[in-house]
mmCIF file of the C-alpha atoms, coordinates in Angstrom:
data_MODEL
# 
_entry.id   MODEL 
# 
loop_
_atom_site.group_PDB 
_atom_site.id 
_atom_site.type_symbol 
_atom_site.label_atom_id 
_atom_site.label_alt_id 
_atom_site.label_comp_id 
_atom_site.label_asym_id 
_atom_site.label_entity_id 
_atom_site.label_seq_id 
_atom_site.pdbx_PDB_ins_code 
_atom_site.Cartn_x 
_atom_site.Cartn_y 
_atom_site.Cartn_z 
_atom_site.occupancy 
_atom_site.B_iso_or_equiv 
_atom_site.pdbx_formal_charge 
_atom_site.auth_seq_id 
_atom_site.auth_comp_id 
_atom_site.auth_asym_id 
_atom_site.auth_atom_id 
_atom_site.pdbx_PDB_model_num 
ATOM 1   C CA . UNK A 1 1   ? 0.000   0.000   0.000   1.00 0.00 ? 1   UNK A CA 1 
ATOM 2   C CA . UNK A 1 2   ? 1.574   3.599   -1.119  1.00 0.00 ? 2   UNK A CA 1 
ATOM 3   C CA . UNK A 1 3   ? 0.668   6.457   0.841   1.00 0.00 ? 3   UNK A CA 1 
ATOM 4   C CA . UNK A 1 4   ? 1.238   10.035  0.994   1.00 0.00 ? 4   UNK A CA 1 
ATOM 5   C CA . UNK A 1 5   ? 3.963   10.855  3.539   1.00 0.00 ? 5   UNK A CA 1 
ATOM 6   C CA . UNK A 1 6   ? 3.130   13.380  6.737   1.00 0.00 ? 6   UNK A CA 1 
ATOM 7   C CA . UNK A 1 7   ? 4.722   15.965  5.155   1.00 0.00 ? 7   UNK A CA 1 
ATOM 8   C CA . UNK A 1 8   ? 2.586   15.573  2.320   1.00 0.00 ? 8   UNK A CA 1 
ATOM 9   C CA . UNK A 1 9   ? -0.570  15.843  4.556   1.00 0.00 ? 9   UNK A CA 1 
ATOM 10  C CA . UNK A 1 10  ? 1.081   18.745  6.244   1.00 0.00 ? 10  UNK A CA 1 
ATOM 11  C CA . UNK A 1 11  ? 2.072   20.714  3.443   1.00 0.00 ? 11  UNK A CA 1 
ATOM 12  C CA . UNK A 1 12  ? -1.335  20.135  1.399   1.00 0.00 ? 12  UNK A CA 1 
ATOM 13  C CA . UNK A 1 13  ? -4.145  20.304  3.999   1.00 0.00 ? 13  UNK A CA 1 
ATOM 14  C CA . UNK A 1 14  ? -2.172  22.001  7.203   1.00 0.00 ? 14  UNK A CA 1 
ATOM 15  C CA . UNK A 1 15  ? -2.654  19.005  9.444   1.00 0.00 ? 15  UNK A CA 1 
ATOM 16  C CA . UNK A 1 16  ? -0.548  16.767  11.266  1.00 0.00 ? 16  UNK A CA 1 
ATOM 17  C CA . UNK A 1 17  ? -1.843  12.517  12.007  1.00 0.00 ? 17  UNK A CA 1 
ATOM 18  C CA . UNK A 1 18  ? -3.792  13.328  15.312  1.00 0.00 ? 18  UNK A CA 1 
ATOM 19  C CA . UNK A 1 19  ? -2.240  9.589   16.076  1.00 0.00 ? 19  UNK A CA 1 
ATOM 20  C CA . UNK A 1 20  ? 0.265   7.383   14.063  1.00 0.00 ? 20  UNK A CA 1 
ATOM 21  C CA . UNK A 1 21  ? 2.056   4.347   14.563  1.00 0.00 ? 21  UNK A CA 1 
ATOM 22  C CA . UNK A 1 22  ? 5.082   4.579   12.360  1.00 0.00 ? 22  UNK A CA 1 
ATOM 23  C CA . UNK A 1 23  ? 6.072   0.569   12.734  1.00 0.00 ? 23  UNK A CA 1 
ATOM 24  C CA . UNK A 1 24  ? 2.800   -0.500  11.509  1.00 0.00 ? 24  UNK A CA 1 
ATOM 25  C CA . UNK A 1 25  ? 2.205   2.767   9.308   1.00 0.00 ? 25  UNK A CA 1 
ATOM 26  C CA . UNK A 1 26  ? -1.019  3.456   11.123  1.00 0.00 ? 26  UNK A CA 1 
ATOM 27  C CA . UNK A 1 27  ? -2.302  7.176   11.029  1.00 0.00 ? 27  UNK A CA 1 
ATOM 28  C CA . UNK A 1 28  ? -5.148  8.774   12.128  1.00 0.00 ? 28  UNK A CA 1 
ATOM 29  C CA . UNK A 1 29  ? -5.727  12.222  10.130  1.00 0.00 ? 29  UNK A CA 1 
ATOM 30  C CA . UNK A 1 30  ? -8.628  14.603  11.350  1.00 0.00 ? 30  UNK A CA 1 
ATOM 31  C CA . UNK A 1 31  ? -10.115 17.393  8.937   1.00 0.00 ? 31  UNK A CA 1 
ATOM 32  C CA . UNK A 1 32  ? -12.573 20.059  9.386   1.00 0.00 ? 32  UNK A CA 1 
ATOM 33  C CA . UNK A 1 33  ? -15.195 21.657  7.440   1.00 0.00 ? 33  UNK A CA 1 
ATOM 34  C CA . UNK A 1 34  ? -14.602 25.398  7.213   1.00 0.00 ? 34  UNK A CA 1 
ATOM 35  C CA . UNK A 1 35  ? -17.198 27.386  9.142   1.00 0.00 ? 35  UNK A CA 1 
ATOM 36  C CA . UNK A 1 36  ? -19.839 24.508  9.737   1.00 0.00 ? 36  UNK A CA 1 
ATOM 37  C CA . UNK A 1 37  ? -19.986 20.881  12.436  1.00 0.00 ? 37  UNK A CA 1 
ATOM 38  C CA . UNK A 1 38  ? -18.663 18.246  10.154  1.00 0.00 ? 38  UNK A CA 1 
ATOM 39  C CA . UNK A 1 39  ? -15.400 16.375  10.464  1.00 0.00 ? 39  UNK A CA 1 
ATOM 40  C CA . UNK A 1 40  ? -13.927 13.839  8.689   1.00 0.00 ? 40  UNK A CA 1 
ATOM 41  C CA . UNK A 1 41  ? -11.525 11.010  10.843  1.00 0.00 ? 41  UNK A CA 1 
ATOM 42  C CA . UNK A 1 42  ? -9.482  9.328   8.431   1.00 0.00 ? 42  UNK A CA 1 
ATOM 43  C CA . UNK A 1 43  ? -7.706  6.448   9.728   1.00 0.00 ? 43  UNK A CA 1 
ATOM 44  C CA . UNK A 1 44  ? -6.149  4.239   7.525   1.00 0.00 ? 44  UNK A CA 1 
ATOM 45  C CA . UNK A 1 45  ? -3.113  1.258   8.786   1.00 0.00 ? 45  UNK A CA 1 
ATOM 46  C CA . UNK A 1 46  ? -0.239  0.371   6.136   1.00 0.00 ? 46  UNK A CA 1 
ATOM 47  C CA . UNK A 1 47  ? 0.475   -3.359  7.403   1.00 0.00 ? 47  UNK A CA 1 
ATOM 48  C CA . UNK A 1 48  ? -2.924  -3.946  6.940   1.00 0.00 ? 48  UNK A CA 1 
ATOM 49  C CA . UNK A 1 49  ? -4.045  -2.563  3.988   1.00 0.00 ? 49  UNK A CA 1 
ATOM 50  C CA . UNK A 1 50  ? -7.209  -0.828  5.056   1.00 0.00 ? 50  UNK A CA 1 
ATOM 51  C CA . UNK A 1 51  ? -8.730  2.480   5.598   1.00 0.00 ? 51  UNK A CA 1 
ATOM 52  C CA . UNK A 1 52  ? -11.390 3.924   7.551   1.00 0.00 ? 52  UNK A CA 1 
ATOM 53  C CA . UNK A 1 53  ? -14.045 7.307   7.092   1.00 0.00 ? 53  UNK A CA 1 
ATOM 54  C CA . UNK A 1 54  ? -16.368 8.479   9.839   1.00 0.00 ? 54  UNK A CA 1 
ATOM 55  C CA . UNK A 1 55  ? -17.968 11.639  9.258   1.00 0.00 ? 55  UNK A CA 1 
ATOM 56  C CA . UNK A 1 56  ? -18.917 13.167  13.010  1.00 0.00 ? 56  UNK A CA 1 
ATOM 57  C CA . UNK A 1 57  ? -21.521 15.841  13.316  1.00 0.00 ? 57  UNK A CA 1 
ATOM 58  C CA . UNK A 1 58  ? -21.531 18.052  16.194  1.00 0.00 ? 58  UNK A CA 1 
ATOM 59  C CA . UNK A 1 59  ? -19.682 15.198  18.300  1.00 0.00 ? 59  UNK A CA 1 
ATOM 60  C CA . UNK A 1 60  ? -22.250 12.174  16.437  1.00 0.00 ? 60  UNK A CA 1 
ATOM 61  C CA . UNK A 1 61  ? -20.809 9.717   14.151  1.00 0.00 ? 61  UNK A CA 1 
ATOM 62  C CA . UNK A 1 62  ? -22.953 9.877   11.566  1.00 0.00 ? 62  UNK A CA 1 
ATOM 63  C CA . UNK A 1 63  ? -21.611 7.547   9.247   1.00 0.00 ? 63  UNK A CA 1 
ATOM 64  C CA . UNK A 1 64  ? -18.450 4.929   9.271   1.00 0.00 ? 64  UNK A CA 1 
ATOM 65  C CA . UNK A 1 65  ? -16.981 3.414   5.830   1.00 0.00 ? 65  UNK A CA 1 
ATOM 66  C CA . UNK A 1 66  ? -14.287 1.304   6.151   1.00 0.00 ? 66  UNK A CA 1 
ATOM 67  C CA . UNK A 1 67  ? -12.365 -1.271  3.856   1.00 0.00 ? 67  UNK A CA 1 
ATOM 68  C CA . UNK A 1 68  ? -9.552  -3.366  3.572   1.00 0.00 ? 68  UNK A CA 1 
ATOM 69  C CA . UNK A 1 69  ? -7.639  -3.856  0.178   1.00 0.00 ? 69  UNK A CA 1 
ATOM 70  C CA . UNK A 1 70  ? -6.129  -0.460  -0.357  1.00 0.00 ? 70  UNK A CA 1 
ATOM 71  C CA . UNK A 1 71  ? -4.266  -0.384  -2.745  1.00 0.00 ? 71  UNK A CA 1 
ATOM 72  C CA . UNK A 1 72  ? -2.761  3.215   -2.762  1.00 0.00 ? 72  UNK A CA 1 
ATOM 73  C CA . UNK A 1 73  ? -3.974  6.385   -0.664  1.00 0.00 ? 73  UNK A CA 1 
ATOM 74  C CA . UNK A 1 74  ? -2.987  9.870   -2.796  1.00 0.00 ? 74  UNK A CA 1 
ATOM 75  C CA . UNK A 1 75  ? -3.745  13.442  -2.630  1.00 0.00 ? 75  UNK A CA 1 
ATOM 76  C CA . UNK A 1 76  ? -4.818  14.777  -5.844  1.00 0.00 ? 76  UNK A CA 1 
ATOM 77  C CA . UNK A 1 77  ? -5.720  18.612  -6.237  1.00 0.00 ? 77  UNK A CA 1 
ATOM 78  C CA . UNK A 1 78  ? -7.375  20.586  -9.131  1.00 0.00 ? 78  UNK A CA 1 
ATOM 79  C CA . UNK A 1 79  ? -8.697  23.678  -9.571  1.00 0.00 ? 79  UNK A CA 1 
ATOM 80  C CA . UNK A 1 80  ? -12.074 22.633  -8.227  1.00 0.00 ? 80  UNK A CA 1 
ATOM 81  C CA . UNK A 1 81  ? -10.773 20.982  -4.867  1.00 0.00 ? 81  UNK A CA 1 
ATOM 82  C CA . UNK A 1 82  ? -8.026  19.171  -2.767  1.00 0.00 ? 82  UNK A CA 1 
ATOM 83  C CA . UNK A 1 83  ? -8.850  15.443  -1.710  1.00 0.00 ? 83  UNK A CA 1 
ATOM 84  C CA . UNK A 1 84  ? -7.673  12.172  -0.507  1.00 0.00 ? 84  UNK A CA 1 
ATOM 85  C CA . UNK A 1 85  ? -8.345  9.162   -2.636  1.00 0.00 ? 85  UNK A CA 1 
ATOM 86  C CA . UNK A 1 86  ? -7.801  5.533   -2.516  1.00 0.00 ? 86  UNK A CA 1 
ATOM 87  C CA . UNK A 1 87  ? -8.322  2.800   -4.852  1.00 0.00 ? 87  UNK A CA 1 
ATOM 88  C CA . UNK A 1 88  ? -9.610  -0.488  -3.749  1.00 0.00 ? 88  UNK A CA 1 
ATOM 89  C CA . UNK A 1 89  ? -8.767  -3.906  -5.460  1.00 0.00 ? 89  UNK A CA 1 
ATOM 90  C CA . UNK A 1 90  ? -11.119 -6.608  -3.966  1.00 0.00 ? 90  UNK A CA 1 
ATOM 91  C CA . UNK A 1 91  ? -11.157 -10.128 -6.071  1.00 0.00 ? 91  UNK A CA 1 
ATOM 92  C CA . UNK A 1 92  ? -11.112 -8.556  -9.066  1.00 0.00 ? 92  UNK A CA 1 
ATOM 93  C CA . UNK A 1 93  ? -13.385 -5.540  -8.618  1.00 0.00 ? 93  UNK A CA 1 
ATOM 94  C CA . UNK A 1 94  ? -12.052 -1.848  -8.238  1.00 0.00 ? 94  UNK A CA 1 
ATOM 95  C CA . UNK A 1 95  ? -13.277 0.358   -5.475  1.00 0.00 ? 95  UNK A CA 1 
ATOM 96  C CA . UNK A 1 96  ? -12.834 3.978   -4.874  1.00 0.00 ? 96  UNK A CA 1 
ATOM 97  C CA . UNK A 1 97  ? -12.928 6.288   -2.354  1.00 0.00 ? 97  UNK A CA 1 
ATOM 98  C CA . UNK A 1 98  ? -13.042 10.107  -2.119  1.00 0.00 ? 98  UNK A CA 1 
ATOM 99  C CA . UNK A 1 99  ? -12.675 12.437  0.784   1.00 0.00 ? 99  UNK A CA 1 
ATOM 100 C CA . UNK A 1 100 ? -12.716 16.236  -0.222  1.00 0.00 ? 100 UNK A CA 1 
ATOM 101 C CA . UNK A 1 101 ? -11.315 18.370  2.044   1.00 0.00 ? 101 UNK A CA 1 
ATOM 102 C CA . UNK A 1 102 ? -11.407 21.702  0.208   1.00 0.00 ? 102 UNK A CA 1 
ATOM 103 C CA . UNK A 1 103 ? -13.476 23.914  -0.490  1.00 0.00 ? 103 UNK A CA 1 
ATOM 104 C CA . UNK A 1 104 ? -16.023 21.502  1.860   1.00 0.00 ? 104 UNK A CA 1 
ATOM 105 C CA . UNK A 1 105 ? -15.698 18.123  3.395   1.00 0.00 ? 105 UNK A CA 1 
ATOM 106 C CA . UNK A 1 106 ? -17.285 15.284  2.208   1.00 0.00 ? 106 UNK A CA 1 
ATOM 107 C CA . UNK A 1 107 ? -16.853 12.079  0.884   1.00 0.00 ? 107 UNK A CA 1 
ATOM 108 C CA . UNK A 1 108 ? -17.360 9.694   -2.360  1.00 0.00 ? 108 UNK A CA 1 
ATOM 109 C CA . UNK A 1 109 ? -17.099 6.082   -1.728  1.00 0.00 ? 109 UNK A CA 1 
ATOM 110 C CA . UNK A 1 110 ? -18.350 4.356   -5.323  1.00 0.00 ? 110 UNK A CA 1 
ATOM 111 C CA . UNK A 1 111 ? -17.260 0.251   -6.571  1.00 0.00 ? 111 UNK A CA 1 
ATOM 112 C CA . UNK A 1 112 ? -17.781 -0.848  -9.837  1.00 0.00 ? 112 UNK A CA 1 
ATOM 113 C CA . UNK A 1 113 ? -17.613 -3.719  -11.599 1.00 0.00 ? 113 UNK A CA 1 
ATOM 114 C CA . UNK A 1 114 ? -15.157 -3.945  -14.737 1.00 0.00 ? 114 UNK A CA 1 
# 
């Protein structure tokens, strides 16, 4: 599994891994939505191959997405927004996942079949 380094993170969103485990390459990333309630906890574990969304409003977890099979975690910009993605590979099928972090949070989380 490839992912982004934490100077990456820093020097493309401003944050720092709230928690990370460098000898299992386990991070825990947490991003807020300018001016509103939402965050976005993005945890995702090297060794293991997996990665995990929760999207908390006003202190609720409203929704938890999680998957194992990464195989890489990026940051991709364009002139419309800065976001983490990750590509899935499970028996065959592809999977994709999408958290925007700028201008607003949210998250895309899509698998289709080839």
């Amino acid at each position: 599994m490839t992912f982004p380094s934490e100077e990456e993170f820093l020097a493309m969103f401003g944050v720092e891994p709230a928690v990370s485990d460098l000898s299992v390459g386990s991070f825990l990333y947490v991003f807020e939505d300018c001016g509103g309630p939402l965050k976005a906890m993005v945890s995702f574990n090297a060794t293991e191959r997996s990665l995990q969304v929760c999207l908390v409003i006003a202190g609720r977890d409203v929704i938890v997405l999680s998957s194992e099979k990464v195989e890489s975690l990026r940051i991709h910009q364009d002139r419309r927004s800065s976001s983490l993605r990750a590509i899935f590979a499970i028996d065959g099928i592809i999977s994709e996942a999408e958290v925007i972090v700028s201008p607003a949070l949210s998250c895309r989380w899509w698998t289709l079949e080839r």
